[in-house]
N, C-alpha and C positions, 0 to 999 in steps of 0.2 A: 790604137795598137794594130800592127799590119799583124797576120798570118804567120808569118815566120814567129812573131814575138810571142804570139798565144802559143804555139807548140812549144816551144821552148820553155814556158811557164807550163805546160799542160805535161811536159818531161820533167820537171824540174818536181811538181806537184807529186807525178807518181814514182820517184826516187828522191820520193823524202823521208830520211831515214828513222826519225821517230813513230810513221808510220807503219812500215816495215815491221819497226820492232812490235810495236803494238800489235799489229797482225800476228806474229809467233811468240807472243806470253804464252807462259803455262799456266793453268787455274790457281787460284790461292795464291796468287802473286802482290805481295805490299809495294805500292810504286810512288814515287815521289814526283812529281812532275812541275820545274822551276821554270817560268816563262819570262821575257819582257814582252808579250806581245799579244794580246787577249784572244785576237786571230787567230794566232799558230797555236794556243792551251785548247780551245773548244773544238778547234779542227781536231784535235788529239785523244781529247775527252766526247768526243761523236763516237769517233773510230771505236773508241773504247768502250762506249756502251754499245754501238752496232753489234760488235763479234761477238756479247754476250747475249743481247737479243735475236741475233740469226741461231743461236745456242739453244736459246730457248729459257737464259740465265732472266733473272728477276734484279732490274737496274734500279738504284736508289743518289739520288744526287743531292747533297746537302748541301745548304745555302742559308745563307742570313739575308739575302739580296731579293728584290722581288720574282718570284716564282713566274708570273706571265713574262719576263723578260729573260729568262734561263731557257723559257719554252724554245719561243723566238728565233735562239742563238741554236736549241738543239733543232729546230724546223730545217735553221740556214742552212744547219751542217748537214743536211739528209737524213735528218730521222723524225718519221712521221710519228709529232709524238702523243696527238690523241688517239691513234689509232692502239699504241702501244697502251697508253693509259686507260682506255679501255678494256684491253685485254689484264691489265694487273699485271705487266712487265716491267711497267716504269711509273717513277714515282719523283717529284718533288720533293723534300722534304724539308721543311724552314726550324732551322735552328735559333735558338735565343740568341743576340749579337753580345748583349753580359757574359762574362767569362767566371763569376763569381762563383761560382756551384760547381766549377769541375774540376776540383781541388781531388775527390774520391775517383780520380784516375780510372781505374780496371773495373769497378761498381759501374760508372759515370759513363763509360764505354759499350758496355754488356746493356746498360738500360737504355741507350740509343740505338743500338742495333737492333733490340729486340721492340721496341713503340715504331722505327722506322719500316720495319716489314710486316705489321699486323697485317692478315688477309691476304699476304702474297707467299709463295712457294720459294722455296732455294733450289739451285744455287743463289747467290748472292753476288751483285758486281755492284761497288759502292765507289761517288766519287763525291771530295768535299774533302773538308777537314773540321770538327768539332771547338777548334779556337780560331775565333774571327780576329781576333785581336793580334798582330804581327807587326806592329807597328811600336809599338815600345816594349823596354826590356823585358818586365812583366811577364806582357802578352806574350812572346816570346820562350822564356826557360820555362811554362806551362804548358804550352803548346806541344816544346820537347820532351816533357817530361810522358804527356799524355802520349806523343810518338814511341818514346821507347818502350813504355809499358803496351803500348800498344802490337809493337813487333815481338815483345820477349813471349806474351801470350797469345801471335797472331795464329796459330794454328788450332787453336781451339775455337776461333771465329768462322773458323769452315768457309769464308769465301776471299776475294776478292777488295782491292782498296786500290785506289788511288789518290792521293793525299794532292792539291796543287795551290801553289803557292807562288803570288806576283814577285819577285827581284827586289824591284822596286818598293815595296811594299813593308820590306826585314827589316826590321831594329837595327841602324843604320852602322852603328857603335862597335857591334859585333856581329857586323851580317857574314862574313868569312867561317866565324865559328859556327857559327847559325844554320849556317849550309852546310858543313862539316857534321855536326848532330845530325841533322835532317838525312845526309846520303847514306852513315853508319845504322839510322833505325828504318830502312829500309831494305827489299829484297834489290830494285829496278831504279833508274835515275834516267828523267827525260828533262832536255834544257831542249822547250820548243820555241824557236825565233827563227832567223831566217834560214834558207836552206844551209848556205854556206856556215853557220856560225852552231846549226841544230844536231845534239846528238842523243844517245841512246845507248847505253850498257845495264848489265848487273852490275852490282856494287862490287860483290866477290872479288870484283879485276882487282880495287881498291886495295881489299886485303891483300891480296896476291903480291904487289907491289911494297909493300910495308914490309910483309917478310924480311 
């Protein structure tokens, strides 16, 4: 790659607009974030725990996946994360991949929030999702159901969400709908992929538009 071509990517990188947006959230923001592209979600979800840790916010990331390899991906993006884990900023936190027990929705949410920050102080910046499972229907009208109970009470959760979730990934049958649930129980909608394809709003436009 000559010179010209790295600028160009190195312009392209800092007018990229899901970062942007990320930069000016407001606190307590529920965000949904749809990727095909594992590179562009982590770049996004860096971003997103960096402004909570320059903050001074307490970052929790849940995963079913292994933890030394979440680190890894947060190293890559610029965030030094034992330094942070050290301090009690940031945390891993490894979820069951069975989905069998989270039937008790609003219980089942409150009792993960509250085991996932023993020892650490709020604010709160949280990223993950509570069902791993997104790949059949099931998995799926659970996941949504846990979403909306999730938004209708997100304000008594006092912090921060980012919910993200691969494309390719959605119960394939009715992934349209699927996405449609997903942008209505949410405050913020991020589709991180390439520049030219990647965007960034509040839902609100949505409703505005329905009117």
């Amino acid at each position: 790659m000559n010179r010209k071509d790295e600028v160009a990517d190195e312009n392209r990188e800092k007018n990229y607009r899901p970062l942007t947006f990320v930069d000016q959230l407001e606190k307590n923001r529920h965000i949904v974030l749809l990727y095909d592209d594992q590179k562009y979600a982590f770049r996004i979800i860096a971003r997103y725990f960096l402004n909570g840790l320059t903050n001074g916010e307490s970052c929790i990331f849940f995963t079913s996946d292994n933890p030394d390899e979440i680190e890894k991906r947060l190293n890559k993006e610029g965030i030094d994360v034992r330094f942070y884990k050290n301090n009690n900023l940031l945390r891993i936190y490894t979820i069951e991949r069975s989905d069998e027990n989270k039937h008790e929705t609003l219980n089942t949410l409150r009792h993960i929030r509250k085991d996932a920050t023993v020892g650490m102080k709020p604010p709160f910046r949280f990223a993950g999702r509570t069902i791993t499972n997104t790949e059949t229907m099931e998995g799926m009208k659970l996941g949504i159901v846990l979403e909306e109970v999730g938004h209708k009470n997100f304000d008594s959760f006092d912090n921060s969400q980012l919910c993200f979730y691969d494309i390719s990934k959605i119960e394939k049958s009715m992934r349209p709908k699927w996405i449609q649930n997903l942008l209505k129980a949410h405050h913020c909608v991020i589709y991180a992929s390439e520049p030219s394809k990647a965007v960034a709003f509040d839902t609100n436009l949505l409703e505005d538009q329905e009117v």
